[in-house]
N, C-alpha and C positions, 0 to 999 in steps of 0.2 A: 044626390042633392048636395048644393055645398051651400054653405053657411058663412056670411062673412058679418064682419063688428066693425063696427063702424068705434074706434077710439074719439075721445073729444081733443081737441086741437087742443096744443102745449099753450100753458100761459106764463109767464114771468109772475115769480111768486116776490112781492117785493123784503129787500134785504132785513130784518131786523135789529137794529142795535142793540147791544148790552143795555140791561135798564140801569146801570151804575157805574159810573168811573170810578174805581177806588183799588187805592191802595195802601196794605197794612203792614205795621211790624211784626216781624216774624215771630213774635215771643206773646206769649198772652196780652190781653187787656190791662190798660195802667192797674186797675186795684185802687183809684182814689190817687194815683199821682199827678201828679201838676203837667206831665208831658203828655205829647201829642201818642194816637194811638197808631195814627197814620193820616191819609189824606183823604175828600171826594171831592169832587168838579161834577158839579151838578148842568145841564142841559142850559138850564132855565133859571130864571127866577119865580118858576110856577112849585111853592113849595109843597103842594097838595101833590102833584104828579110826581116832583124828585123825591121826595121823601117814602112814599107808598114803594116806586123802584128799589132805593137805598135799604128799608127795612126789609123786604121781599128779600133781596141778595142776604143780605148778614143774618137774616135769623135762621137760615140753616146752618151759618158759621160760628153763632155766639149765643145760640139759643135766641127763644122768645123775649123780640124787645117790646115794651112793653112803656115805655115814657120815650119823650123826645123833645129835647129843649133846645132852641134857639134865640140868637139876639136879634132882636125883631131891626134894625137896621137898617137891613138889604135885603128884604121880604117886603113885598105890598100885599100880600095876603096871606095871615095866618090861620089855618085851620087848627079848630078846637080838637082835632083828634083824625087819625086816618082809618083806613080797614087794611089790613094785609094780612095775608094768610088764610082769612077766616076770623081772625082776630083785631080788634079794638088795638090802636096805639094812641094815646094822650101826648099831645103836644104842648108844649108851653113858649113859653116865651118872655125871655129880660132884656131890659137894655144896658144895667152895669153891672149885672152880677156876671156876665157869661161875655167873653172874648166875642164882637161881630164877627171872626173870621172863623168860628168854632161850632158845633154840633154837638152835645152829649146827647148817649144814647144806653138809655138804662134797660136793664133786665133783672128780673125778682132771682133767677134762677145761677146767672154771672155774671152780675155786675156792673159796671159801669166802662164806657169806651168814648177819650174824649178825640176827636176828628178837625184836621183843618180842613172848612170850606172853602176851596178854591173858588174865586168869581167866577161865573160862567163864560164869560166876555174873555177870559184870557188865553192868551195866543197858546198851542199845544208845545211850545217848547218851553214856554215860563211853567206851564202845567204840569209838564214832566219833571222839570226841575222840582216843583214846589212839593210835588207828592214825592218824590223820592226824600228830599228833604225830611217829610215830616216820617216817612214810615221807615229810616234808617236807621238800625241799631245801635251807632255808635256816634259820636260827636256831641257836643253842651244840647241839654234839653233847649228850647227854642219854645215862646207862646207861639198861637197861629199868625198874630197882628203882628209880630215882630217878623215872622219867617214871608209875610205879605209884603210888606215894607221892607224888608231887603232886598227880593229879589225887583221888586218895582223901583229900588235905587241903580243897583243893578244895570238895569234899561236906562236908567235917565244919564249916564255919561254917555257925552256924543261919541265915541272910543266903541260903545259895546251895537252897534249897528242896530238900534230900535226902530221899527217902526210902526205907526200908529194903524191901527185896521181900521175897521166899521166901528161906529158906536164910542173910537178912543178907547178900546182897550190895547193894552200893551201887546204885541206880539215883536219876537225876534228871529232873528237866523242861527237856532242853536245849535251845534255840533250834533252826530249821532246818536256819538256816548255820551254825552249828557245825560239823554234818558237810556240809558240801554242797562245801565247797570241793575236797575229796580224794576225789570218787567216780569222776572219770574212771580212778584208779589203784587202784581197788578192786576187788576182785574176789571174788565169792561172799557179798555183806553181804545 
């Protein structure tokens, strides 16, 4: 007698993305200094979803985060607090205490990490640029709102080939190497 099985027919398992774009300096956490600790470029402006992502990724990098503050800004909705891990994250939120283009992100256990958010809206080679920028070892520390405004000046000389996408965020035609120098420290692009 023979015996046959019947397999179930192949399905397309759809791709999943990285839950975080980011990238970081290669040396610890500022420790309370005034410079950037690296970059994220967030999906969305849905900051209940990127932030739940973002925490998820770094707390097996920096330990349990455990606060999260933002410049309410460029959020339409801030959440009193997330879940990741298993664990409770407290969100806050200023409007001049904290840089709009910034994230800090504290832990009891190491400290504090402060982060340029990248707009979501901007083009992937302003993006590359902007994170390498901030997670670069060497060069004058830079705020996030200063390192935003430059490269958005940047784009605005008719010389550097801008052009405008969906929505009016800035996108360009960047070189390769532009971003290619800073991919070993990237993570989710």
């Amino acid at each position: 007698m023979s015996a046959t099985t019947s397999h179930p027919p192949l399905r397309a398992v759809p791709f999943r993305t990285p839950t975080a774009r980011l990238a970081l300096r290669s040396e610890s956490p500022s420790a309370g200094r005034a410079e950037l600790d690296g970059a994220w470029w967030p999906r969305s402006r849905d900051l209940t979803s990127e932030l739940s992502g973002l925490a998820d990724m770094l707390d097996p990098l920096w330990g349990r985060i455990t606060r999260i503050a933002v410049n309410s800004r460029h959020w339409p909705f801030l959440p009193p607090r997330i879940f990741v891990n298993g664990h409770v994250v407290r969100v806050g939120w200023f409007t001049s205490e904290l840089d709009p283009h910034e994230i800090l992100l504290l832990s009891y256990t190491a400290g504090r990490w402060d982060l340029l958010v990248i707009p979501p809206e901007t083009g992937a080679p302003s993006a590359a640029r902007l994170m390498a920028a901030a997670s670069a070892d060497t060069g004058p520390a830079m705020t996030a709102t200063a390192l935003v405004t430059a490269e958005r000046a940047r784009h605005a000389s008719p010389e550097a080939g801008v052009t405008h996408g969906s929505g009016g965020a800035l996108s360009s035609h960047g070189s390769p190497s532009s971003h290619g120098r800073n991919q070993r420290r990237t993570v989710g692009v």
